[in-house]
N, C-alpha and C positions, 0 to 999 in steps of 0.2 A: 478429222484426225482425233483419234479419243487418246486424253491425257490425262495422265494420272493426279494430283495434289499430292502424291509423295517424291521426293527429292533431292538429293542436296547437290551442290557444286562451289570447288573451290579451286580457282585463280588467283595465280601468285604474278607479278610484271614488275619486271626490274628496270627501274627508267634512270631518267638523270638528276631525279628530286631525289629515289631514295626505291626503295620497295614497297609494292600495295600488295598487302591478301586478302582478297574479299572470301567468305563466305556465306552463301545461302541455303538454309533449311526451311526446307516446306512440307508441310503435314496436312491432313484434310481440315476442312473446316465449313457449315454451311454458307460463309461469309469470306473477302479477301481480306485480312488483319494482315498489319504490317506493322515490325515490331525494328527498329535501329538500334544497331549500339556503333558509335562512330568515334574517333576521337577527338576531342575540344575541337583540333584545327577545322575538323572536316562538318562540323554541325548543319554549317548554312549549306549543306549539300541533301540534306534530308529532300527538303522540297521535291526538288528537282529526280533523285531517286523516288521519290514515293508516285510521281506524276507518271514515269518510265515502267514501272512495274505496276500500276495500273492500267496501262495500255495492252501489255504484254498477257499480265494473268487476271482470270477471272474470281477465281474462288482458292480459298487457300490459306491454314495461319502461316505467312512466311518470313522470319528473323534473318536479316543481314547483318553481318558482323564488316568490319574493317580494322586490320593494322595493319601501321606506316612506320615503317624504318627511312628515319631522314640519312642521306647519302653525307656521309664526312660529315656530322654533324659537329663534334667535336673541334674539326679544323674551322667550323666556321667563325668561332669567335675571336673578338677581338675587346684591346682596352680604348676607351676615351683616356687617352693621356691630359689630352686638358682638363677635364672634368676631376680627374687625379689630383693634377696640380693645384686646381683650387682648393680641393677639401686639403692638401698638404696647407697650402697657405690659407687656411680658414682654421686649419688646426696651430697652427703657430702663434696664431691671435690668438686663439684661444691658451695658448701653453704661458702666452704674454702675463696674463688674467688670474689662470689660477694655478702657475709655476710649476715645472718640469714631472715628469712621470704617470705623462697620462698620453704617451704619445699612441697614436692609432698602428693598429698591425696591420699588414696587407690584406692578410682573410676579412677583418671587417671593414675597408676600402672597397674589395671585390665585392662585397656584399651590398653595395649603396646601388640603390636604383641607378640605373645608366649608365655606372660603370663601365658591366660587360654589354658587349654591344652582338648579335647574333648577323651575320651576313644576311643581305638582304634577297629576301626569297620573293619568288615571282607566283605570287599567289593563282591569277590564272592560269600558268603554265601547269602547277601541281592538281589544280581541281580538274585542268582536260584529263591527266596523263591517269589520275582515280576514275573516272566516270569511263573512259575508256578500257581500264581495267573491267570495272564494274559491268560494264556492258557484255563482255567476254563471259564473266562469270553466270549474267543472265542467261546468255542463248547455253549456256550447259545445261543449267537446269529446266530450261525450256525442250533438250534435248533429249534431258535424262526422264523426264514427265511424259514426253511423247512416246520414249522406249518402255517406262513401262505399265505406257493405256494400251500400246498394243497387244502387251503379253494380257492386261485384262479384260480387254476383247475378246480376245483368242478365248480364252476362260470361257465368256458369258455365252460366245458364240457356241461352242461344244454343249455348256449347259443346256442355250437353249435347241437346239436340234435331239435334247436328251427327252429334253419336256414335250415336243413334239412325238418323239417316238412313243412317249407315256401315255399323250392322250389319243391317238391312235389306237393301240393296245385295248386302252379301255373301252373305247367305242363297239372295237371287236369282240368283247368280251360280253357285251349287254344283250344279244338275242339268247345265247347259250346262257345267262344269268337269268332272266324273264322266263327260259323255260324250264330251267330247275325250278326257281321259283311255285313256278306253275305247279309244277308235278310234285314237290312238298304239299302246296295245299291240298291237291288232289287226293295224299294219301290220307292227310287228317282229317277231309271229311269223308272219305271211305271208310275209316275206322270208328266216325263218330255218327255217323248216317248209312241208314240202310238203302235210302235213296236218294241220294244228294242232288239239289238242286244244281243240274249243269250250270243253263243260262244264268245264275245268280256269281256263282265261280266264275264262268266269264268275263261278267261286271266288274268281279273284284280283281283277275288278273288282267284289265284295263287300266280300272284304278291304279292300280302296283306299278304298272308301266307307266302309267305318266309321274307317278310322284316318284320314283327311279331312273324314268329319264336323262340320262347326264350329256344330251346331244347337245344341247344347247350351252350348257361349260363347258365341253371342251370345244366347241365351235369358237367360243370366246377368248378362252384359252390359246389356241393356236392364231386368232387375229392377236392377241395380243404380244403374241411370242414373234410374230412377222412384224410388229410395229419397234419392236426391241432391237429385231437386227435392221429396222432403216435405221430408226435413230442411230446408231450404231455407225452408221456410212456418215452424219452427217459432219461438216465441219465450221462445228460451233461445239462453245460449250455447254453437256448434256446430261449433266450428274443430277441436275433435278428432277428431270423428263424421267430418265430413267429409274429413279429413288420410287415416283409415282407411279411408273409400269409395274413395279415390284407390288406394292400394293396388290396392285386393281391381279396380276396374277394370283396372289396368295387369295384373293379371294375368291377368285373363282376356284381355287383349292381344295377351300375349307367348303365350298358349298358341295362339290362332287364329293369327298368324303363326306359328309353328312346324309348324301345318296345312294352311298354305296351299300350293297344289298349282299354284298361276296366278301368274305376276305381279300382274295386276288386282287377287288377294284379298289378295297380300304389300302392293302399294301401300294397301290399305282398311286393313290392320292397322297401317302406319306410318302411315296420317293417323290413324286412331285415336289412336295413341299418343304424336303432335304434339299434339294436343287433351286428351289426358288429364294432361300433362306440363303445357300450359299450365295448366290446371283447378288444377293440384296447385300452381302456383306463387302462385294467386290466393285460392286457400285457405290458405297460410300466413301471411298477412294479416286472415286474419277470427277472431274471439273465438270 
């Protein structure tokens, strides 16, 4: 299964702590970077996400986001009434001391550590009900990356049956090139000799043909283009395998255009190398 490194996916679950919305973005990368942004409560949860999402993906910059809306958060709190009463009677000592008009207001009571008290939350209950959130939100993006290695499959796949039909083309194209060839020279030395050495013409449209020979790029060319669509089948991930095929293609490329002896064959090696270029740009997108 070929899968993309671009993606996002975002899961919302409404439980009995509160609301989770996870999001994740994923963009290529030659490495898997993993980037949290969580809140305070949720920190000690990194680990255990960062462990889960290296199982899952291979390569990839991917940022997860998390926000939590706690359920009745407001309703949850409450006052230490006893704690009250002491700073009341800790403040009356003190009013004893240094005499009336310095009584405490409620807002700065509310404000003493302790005071407010927040209802007691069930910590692993809220870190299952995120990580099971979280996990939903993975297999989308694990979904959305699989939807779309396909569609650049599909791409490289076209490209390359284009590249084959390129170097084919060209193959067809080299006895009708060798004997133009041929018959250019033939006329320059009819015009420049009155008895032109055949057998030496011979020699030299030998010469011509083997240093114009392009049988052997595209022989190479077309294995390579069949080793692109195995890879292609395979299910693992193949974004390097393939980064490297693009290479070793372009080169056998650049060496047939340097062979080429026709325009026709110069114009087969620039579309090649339009196609392999594109190939190469759609591959840096895949895991």
């Amino acid at each position: 299964m070929v899968r993309s490194m671009t993606a996002f996916a975002r899961q919302n679950a409404d439980t009995e702590q509160g609301r989770f919305t996870w999001e994740i973005r994923s963009v290529n990368s030659r490495y898997l970077e993993l980037h949290f942004r969580l809140p305070d409560d949720f920190r000690d949860l990194e680990p255990i996400l960062r462990d889960t999402l290296k199982k899952r993906l291979n390569r990839g910059k991917v940022e997860v986001f998390l926000r939590f809306h706690a359920a009745n958060a407001a309703q949850g709190l409450s006052v230490n009434a006893a704690l009250v009463e002491a700073l009341n009677q800790a403040a009356d000592q003190v009013h004893a001391i240094i005499g009336p008009g310095n009584a405490l207001d409620a807002l700065r009571i509310l404000e003493w550590p302790g005071v407010l008290e927040g209802a007691a939350i069930d910590t692993k209950a809220i870190q299952t009900s995120a990580l099971t959130a979280f996990g939903a939100a993975l297999s989308e993006l694990i979904t959305a990356r699989e939807r779309e290695g396909e569609s650049l499959a599909a791409l490289i796949q076209q490209r390359c049956e284009e590249c084959q039909a390129l170097s084919i083309r060209a193959d067809s194209l080299m006895p009708e090139a060798i004997a133009a060839q041929r018959e250019h020279l033939q006329k320059k030395l009819d015009e420049l000799l009155d008895n032109p050495d055949t057998e030496r013409l011979e020699q030299e449209i030998v010469l011509l043909a083997q240093k114009a020979d392009i049988a052997e790029e595209t022989d190479r060319l077309r294995t390579h283009i069949d080793e692109v669509q195995a890879i292609l089948s395979r299910d693992e991930p193949i974004g390097r395998r393939l980064d490297f095929m693009m290479q070793e293609l372009n080169r056998e490329a650049n060496t047939l255009s340097s062979k080429a002896i026709r325009t026709d064959l110069t114009r087969i090696a620039v579309d090649l190398k339009v196609l392999i270029e594109q190939m190469r740009e759609q591959v840096q997108n895949i895991e």
